[in-house]
C-alpha positions in Angstrom: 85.4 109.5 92.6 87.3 107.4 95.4 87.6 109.2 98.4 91.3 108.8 99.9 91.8 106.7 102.7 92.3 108.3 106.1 94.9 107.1 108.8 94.1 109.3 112.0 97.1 109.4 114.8 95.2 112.2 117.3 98.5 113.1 118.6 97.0 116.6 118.6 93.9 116.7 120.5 94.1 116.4 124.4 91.2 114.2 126.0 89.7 116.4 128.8 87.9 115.2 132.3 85.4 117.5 133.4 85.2 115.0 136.5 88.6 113.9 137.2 88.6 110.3 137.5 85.1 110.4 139.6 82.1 109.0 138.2 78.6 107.9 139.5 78.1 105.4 137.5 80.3 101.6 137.3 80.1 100.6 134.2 80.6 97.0 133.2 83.2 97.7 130.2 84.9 100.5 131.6 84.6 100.8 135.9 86.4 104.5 135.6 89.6 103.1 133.8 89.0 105.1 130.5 88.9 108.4 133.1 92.2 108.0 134.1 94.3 108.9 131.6 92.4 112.1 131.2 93.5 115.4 132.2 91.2 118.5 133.8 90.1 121.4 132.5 92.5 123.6 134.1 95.4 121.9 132.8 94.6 122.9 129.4 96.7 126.2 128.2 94.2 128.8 127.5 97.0 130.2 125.0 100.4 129.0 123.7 98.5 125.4 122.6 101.4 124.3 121.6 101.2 120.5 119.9 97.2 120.5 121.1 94.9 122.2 118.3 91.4 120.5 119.5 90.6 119.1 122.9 87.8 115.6 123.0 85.7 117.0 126.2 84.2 113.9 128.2 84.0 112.5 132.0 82.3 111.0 134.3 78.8 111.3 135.8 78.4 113.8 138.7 75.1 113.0 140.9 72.9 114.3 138.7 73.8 111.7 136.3 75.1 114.0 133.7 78.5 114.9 132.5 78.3 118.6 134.1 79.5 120.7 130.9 77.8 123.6 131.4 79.3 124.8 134.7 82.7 124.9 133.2 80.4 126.6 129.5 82.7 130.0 130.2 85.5 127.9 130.4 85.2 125.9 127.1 84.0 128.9 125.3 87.2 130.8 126.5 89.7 127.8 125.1 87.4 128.1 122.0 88.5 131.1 121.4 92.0 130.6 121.4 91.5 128.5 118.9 90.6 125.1 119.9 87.8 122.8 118.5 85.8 120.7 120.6 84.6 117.8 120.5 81.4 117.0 123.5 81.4 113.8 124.6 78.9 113.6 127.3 76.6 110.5 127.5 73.2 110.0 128.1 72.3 114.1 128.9 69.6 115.5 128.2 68.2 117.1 124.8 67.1 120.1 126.9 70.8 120.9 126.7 71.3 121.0 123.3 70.6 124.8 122.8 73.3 125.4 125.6 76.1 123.3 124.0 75.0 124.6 120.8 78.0 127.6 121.1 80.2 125.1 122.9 80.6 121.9 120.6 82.7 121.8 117.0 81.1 118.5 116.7 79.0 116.1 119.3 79.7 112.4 119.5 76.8 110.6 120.5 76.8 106.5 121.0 74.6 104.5 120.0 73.0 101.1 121.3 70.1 99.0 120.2 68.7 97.9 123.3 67.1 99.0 126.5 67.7 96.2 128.1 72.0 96.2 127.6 71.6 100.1 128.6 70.2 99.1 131.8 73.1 96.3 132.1 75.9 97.7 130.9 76.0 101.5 132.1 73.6 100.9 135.2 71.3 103.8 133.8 67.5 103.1 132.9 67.5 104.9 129.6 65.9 104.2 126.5 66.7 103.6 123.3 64.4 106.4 122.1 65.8 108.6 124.6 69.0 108.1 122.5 67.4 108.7 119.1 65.4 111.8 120.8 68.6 113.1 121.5 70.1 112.5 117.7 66.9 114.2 116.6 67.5 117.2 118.4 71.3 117.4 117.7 70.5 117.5 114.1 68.0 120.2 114.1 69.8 122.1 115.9 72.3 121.7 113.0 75.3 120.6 115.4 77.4 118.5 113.6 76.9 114.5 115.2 79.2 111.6 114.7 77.7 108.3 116.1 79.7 105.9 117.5 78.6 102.1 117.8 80.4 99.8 120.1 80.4 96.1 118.8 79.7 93.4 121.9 79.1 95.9 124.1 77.3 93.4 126.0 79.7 90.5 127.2 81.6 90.3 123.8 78.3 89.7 122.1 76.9 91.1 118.8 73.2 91.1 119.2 71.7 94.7 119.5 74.3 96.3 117.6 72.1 95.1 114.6 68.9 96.8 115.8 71.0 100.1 116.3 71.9 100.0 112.7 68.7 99.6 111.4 67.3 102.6 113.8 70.4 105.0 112.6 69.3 104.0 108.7 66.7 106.5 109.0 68.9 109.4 110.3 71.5 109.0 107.0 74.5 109.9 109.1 77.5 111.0 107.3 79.9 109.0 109.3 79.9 106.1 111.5 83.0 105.6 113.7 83.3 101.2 114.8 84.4 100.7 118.3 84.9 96.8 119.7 85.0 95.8 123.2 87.9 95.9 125.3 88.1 93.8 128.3 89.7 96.1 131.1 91.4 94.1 133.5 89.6 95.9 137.1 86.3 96.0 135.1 83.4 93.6 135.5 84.3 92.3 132.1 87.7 92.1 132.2 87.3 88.3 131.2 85.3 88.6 128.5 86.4 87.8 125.4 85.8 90.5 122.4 83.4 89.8 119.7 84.9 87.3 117.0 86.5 88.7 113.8 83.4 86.6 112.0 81.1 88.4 114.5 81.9 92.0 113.6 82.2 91.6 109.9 78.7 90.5 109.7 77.6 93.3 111.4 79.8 95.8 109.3 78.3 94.1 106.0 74.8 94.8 107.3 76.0 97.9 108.4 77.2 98.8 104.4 73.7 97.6 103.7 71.7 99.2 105.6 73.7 102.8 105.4 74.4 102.7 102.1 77.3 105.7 101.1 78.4 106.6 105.0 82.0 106.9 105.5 83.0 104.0 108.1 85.8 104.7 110.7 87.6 102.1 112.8 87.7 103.8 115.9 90.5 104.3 118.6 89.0 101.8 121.4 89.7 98.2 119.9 91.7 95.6 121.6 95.1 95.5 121.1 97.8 92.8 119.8 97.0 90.6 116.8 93.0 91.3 116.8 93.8 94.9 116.6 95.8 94.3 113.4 93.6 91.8 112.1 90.5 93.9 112.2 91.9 96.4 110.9 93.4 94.4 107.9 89.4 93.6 107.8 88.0 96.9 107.5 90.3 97.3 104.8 88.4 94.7 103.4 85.3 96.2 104.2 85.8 99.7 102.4 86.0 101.5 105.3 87.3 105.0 105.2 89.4 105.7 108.0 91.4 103.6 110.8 92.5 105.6 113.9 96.4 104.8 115.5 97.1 102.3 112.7 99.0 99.4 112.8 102.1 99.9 110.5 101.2 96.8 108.7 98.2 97.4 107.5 99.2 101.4 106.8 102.1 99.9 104.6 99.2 97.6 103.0 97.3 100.5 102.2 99.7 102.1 100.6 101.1 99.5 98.8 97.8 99.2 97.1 98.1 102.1 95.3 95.4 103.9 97.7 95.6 107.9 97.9 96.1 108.5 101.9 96.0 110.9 104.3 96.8 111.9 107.6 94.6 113.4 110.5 96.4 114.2 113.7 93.4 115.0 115.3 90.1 112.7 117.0 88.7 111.2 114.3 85.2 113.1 115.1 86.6 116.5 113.6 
């Protein structure tokens, strides 16, 4: 039976700081711009949410290189119980802090990349991909709900490793996958890059199909913008995707003009 297709406008979950805008790290595709349209902990009601219902919990890097969750865990488990979800967004930490998050997290999103070597380059971190695939492993026994997130030409607009990240993640049989692409960020140190071509990603979304057979496919939030937003998204479409997060109207009257059945999320497409 066809799943309906799901247009996700997160107008309800705030995007939370734990940092502020600081952050240890530069990082070639983002250089602290994604931080600073984030707001702190403490500006979150603890009652009376209001239009807010779940609250994406990220930030930078303190010195330790880790985003530091668990010295604001009383915090997040108090806003939990007022009735938001979370969603964990924290990086490269640890797997030893798993069991601590376990009470904290509705859901963990974890990225994924295929190559040590565009680790090293892109976030300035020397981490492994197996330090990344430990992690998954230890989110999933631990039964926390993971959604893996893959950023296509991650490395200077190009699709390489992307492919080898697929093929790792084929052996983990995720549920869901959520797309990202590139954005060049004027300030950043690829803010002349050019993102991936259209051609580019659809290969790696039909291998991706391949390779993970039934997952459900999202179109994630951080795409470019203008006409290659709308044409990618008019592409996964195409591709059977499941979900497309802040839709252009377009393709949303497309959709439905095809007869699909749709539905609406007003939360972060990880719930």
């Amino acid at each position: 039976m066809k799943k309906p297709f799901v247009f996700v406008k997160p107008y309800n979950t705030s995007s939370v700081s734990l940092t502020g805008q600081a952050c240890s790290l530069e990082c070639r595709h983002c250089g602290r711009h994604f931080l600073k349209n984030m707001v702190t902990i403490d500006k979150i009601p603890e009652k009376g949410m209001g239009k807010f219902k779940s609250l994406l919990i990220s930030g930078g890097l303190d010195e330790d290189l880790q985003v530091p969750v668990l010295k604001y865990k009383k915090k997040i488990i108090e806003l939990k119980e007022n009735g938001y979800k979370i969603n964990l967004h924290l990086g490269f930490f640890d797997k030893s802090m798993v069991s601590e998050i376990k009470d904290l997290a509705d859901v963990v999103s974890l990225d994924i990349v295929g190559s040590d070597r565009v680790i090293e380059k892109v976030y300035g971190v020397k981490k492994s991909v197996s330090f990344i695939f430990d992690l998954l492993k230890e989110l999933k026994e631990n039964e926390l709900k993971t959604v893996v997130h893959i950023t296509a030409g991650l490395e200077e607009g190009n699709i390489k490793s992307e492919f080898r990240a697929v093929d790792l993640l084929s052996g983990y049989y995720p549920d869901k996958v959520v797309f990202n692409v590139l954005i060049p960020v004027k300030g950043t140190f690829y803010e002349n890059v050019l993102p991936p071509s259209l051609f580019e990603v659809k290969a790696l979304f039909e291998y991706s199909r391949k390779m993970l057979g039934d997952t459900d496919f999202f179109l994630g939030c951080m795409i470019p913008g203008g006409k290659y937003r709308e044409n990618l998204q008019f592409l996964v479409v195409e591709q059977g995707f499941s979900s497309i997060v802040q839709p252009v109207k377009k393709v949303e009257d497309f959709v439905i003009k095809k007869g699909e059945e749709v539905l609406y999320s007003y939360e972060c497409c990880a719930f």
